[in-house]
C-alpha positions as CSV (number, residue, x, y, z in Angstrom):
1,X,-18.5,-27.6,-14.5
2,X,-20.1,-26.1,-11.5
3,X,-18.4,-26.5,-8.0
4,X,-20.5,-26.3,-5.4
5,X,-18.7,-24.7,-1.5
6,X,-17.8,-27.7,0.9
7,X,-17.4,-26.7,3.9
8,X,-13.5,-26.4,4.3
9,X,-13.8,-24.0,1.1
10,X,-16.2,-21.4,2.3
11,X,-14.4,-21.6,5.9
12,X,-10.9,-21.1,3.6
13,X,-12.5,-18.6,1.5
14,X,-14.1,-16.2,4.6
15,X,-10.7,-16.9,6.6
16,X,-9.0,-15.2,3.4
17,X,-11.6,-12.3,3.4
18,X,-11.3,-11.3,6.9
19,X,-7.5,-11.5,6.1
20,X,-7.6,-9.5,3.6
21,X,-9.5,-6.9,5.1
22,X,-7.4,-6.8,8.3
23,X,-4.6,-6.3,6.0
24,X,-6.1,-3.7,4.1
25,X,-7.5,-1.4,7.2
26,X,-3.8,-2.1,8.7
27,X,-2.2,-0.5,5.2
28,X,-4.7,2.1,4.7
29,X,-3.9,3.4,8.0
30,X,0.2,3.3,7.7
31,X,-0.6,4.9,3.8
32,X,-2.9,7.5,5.3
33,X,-1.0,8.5,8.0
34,X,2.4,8.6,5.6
35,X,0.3,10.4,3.1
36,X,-1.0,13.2,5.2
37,X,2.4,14.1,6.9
38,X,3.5,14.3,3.4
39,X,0.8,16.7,2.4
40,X,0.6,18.6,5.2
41,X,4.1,19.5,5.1
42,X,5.5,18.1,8.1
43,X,9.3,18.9,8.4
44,X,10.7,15.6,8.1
45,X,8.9,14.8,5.2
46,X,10.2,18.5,3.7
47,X,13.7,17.1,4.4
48,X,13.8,13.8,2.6
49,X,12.0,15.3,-0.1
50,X,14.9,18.0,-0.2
51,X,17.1,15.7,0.3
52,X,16.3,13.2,-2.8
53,X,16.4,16.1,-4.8
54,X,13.4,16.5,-7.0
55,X,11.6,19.0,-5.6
56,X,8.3,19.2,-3.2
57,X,6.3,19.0,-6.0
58,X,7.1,14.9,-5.9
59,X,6.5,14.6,-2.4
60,X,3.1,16.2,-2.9
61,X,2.8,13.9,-5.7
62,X,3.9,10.8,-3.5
63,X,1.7,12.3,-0.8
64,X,-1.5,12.3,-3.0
65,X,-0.9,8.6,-4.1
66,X,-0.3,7.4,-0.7
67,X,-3.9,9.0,0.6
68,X,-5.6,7.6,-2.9
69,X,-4.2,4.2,-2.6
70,X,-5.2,4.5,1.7
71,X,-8.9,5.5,0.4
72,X,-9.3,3.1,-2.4
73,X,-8.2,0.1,-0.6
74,X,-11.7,0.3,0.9
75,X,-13.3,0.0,-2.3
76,X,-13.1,-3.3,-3.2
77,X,-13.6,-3.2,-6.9
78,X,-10.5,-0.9,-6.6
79,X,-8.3,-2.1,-4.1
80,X,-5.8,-4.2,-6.3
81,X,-5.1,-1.7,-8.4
82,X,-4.2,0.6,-5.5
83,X,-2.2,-2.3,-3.7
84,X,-0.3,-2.0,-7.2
85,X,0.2,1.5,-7.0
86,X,0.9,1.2,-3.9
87,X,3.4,-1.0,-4.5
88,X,5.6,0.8,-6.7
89,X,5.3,3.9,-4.5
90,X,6.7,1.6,-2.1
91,X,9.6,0.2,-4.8
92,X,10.5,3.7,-5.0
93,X,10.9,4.7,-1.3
94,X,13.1,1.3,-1.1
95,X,15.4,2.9,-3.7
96,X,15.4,6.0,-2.7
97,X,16.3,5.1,1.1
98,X,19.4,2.3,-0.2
99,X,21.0,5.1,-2.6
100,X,19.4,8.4,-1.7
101,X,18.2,9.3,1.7
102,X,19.7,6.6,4.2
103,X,18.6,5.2,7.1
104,X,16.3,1.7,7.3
105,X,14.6,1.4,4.6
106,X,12.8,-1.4,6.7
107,X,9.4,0.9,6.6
108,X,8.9,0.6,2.9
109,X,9.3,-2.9,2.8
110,X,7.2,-3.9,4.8
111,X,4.5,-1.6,3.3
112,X,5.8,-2.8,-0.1
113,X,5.4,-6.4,1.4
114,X,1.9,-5.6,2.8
115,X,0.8,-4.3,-0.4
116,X,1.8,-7.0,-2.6
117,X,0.2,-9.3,-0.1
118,X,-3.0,-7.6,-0.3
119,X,-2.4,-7.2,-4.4
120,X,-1.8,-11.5,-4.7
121,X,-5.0,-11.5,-2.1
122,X,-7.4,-9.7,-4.3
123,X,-6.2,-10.8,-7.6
124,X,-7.3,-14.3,-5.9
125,X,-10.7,-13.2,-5.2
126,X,-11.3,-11.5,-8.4
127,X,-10.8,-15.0,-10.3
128,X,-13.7,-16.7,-8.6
């Protein structure tokens, strides 16, 4: 059967895609920005890393999926697979901030939140 757009459909359906890019732009930035401290070293990062104990080898690791995730986010035939990836980056940082490092893990979930919207988003627009 072919459906043809009404008009509340496409307004629906572009509403959703300007969503869904705000919300990605918004992420890449955070993911980017958390990413690159990470990378380039920046003490604080150093710290938790030395702190959760597995060496700086997994915050260059966590660094380098963070900037991927950031850059392929813009990609749309790739940017539910990095909102995934994304989001168990994110799943990790939750854990590691409850049993590990302290503080508020409040950070990562939002940007696990974020990233699972974007995830349910583009899973929607890759079905029709």
């Amino acid at each position: 059967m072919i459906q043809t757009a009404t008009p509340e459909t496409a307004a629906t359906g572009r509403v959703r895609t300007i969503t869904l890019w705000v919300l990605q732009i918004a992420a890449a930035l955070a993911f980017l920005a958390a990413g690159g401290a990470k990378l380039a070293g920046a003490g604080q990062m150093v710290a938790v890393f030395d702190k959760i104990g597995v060496g700086q080898w997994f915050r260059y690791l966590t660094g380098l999926l963070e900037v991927a995730g950031a850059i392929a986010l813009f990609i749309p035939r790739y940017a539910l697979y990095a909102a995934v990836t994304l989001m168990l980056v994110m799943a990790g940082a939750v854990f590691s901030h409850l049993t590990i490092v302290g503080g508020s893990p409040l950070p990562p979930i939002i940007l696990l939140l974020l990233s699972a919207t974007i995830a349910y988003l583009r899973n929607l627009e890759n079905r029709q």
